[in-house]
N, C-alpha and C positions, 0 to 999 in steps of 0.2 A: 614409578610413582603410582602402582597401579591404578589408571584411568582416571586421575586426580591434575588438575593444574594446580599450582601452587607458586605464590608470590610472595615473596620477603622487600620490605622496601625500609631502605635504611638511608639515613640523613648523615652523611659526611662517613666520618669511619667509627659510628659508637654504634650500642648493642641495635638490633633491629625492631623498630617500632610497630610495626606490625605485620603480622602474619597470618594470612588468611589461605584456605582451599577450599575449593568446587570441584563437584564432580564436572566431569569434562565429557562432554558430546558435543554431538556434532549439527547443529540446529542451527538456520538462521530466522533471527522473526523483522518485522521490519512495523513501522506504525506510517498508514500512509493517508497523512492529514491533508495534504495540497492537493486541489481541485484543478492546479495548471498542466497542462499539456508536458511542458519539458520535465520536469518531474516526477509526472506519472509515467514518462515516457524509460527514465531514470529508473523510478524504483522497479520497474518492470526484467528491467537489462541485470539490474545486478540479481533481482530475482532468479532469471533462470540461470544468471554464471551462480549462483549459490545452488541451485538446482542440480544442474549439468556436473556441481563437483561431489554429486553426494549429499548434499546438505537437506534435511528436512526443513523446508521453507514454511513459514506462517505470513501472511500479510493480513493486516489489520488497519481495515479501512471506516477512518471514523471524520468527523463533521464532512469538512468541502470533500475531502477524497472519497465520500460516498459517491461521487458525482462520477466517478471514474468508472465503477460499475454497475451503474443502471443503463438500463436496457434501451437502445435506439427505440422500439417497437414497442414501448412500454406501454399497459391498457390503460385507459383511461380509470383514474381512480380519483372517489370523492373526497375532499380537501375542504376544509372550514379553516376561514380565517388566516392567521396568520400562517399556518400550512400551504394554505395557496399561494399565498404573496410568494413566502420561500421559491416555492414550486417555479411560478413566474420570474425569476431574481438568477435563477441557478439554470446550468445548464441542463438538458435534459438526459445527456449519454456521454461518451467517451470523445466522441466525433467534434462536438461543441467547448470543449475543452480550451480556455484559451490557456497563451504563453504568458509567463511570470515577467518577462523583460522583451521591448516590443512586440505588442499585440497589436496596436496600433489599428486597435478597432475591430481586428479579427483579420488583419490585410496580416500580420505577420504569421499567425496560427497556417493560414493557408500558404504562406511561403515556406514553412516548417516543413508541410504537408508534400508541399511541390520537390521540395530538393530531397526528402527521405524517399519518395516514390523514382526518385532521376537517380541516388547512388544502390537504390534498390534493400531501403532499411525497412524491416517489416512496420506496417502502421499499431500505433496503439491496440487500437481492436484485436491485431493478428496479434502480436505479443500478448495480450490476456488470455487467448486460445492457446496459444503454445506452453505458456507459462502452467494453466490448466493441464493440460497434456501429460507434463513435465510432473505433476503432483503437488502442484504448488497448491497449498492450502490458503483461501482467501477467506476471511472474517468481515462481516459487515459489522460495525458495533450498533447495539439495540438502542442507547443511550441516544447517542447521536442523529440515531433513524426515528426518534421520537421528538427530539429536540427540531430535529430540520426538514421534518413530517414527510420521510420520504417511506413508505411501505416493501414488505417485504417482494408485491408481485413488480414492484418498478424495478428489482435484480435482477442481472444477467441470474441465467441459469449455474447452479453448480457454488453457487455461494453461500457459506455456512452463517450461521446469526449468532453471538454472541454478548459477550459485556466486557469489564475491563478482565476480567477473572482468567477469561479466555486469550486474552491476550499478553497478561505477564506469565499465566502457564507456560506460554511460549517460548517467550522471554527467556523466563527460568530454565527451561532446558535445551537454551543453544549455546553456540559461544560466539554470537554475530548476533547486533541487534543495532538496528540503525532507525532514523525517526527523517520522513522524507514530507 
C-alpha cells in the first residue's frame, strides 16, 4: 500500500460507502487540557511508552494543563487584574497539582504522592524530565497563555509556544492523537 493506511467501511454486504487514505506515519500528538495530577500523571506515561516505541511525540498543553508546566521557582511576574486572580486561583507548578477524584483538600494528592514514592513510581516533575530527554516535544498554546495570563518566563525551561496551528500539524502527521 506503499506507506498509505487505507480504510473501506461498508454497511451490511452492499457496495462500500466510503473510502478514504492517509499517508501513514508514525507520530503521536496528545492535547493536554486537565490541570489534575492523575492525568497529567497519565498523559506523561503514555508519552514516553509512545516515545520509547519510536513515535515522534507532540504534547500540547493548553487552558488548566498550562498549569502542568510552569515552573516551581517561577520569577515573580507583573499581573493586572483578572490575570492575577487567575494567578491566585491556579496552581502555581506541577507539584500543586490536585487529583480529579478524591483530593480531599489536598490530603489525597499527598497520598498519591506518598504511595508512588513507596512502589518507587517516578514523580510528575521526574516524568517531564525524562519525557524531555526522551524528545518529547511540549507545546504551550499562546491562546490560552493569554486567556489565563500566564507568561512565557512562568515555563519550565525547553518548552516550545505555539497556537492551535501547531498543534493539529501534529495531529496531521501522526497516527496517535488522544485528548487528556
Amino acid at each position: 500500500m506503499n506507506g498509505r493506511v487505507e480504510a473501506i467501511l461498508q454497511k451490511g454486504n452492499g457496495p462500500a460507502a466510503v473510502q478514504a487514505g492517509a499517508p501513514a506515519t508514525d507520530g503521536a500528538s496528545m492535547v493536554v487540557f486537565s490541570g489534575d495530577l492523575d492525568r497529567a500523571l497519565a498523559s506523561f506515561i503514555i508519552a514516553q511508552g509512545a516515545a520509547a516505541m519510536g513515535k515522534d511525540v507532540t504534547m500540547f498543553f493548553t487552558f488548566w494543563g498550562l498549569n502542568v508546566i510552569r515552573k516551581p521557582d517561577a520569577p515573580e511576574v507583573k499581573k493586572q487584574g483578572l490575570e492575577k486572580m487567575f494567578g491566585m486561583m491556579m496552581p502555581s507548578h506541577a507539584g500543586e497539582l490536585p487529583l480529579s477524584n478524591m483530593n480531599f483538600g489536598g490530603v489525597g494528592q499527598k497520598m498519591m504522592k506518598k504511595v508512588m514514592s513507596d512502589k518507587n513510581v517516578p514523580s510528575l516533575d521526574e516524568m517531564i524530565k525524562s519525557a524531555q530527554e526522551a524528545g518529547v516535544k511540549m507545546v504551550a498554546c499562546t491562546m490560552s497563555m493569554d486567556v489565563m495570563g500566564i507568561k512565557e518566563e512562568e515555563l519550565i525551561d525547553g518548552i516550545d509556544l505555539g497556537g492551535v496551528a501547531a498543534y493539529l500539524g501534529a495531529a496531521e502527521g501522526g497516527n496517535l492523537n488522544l485528548f487528556i
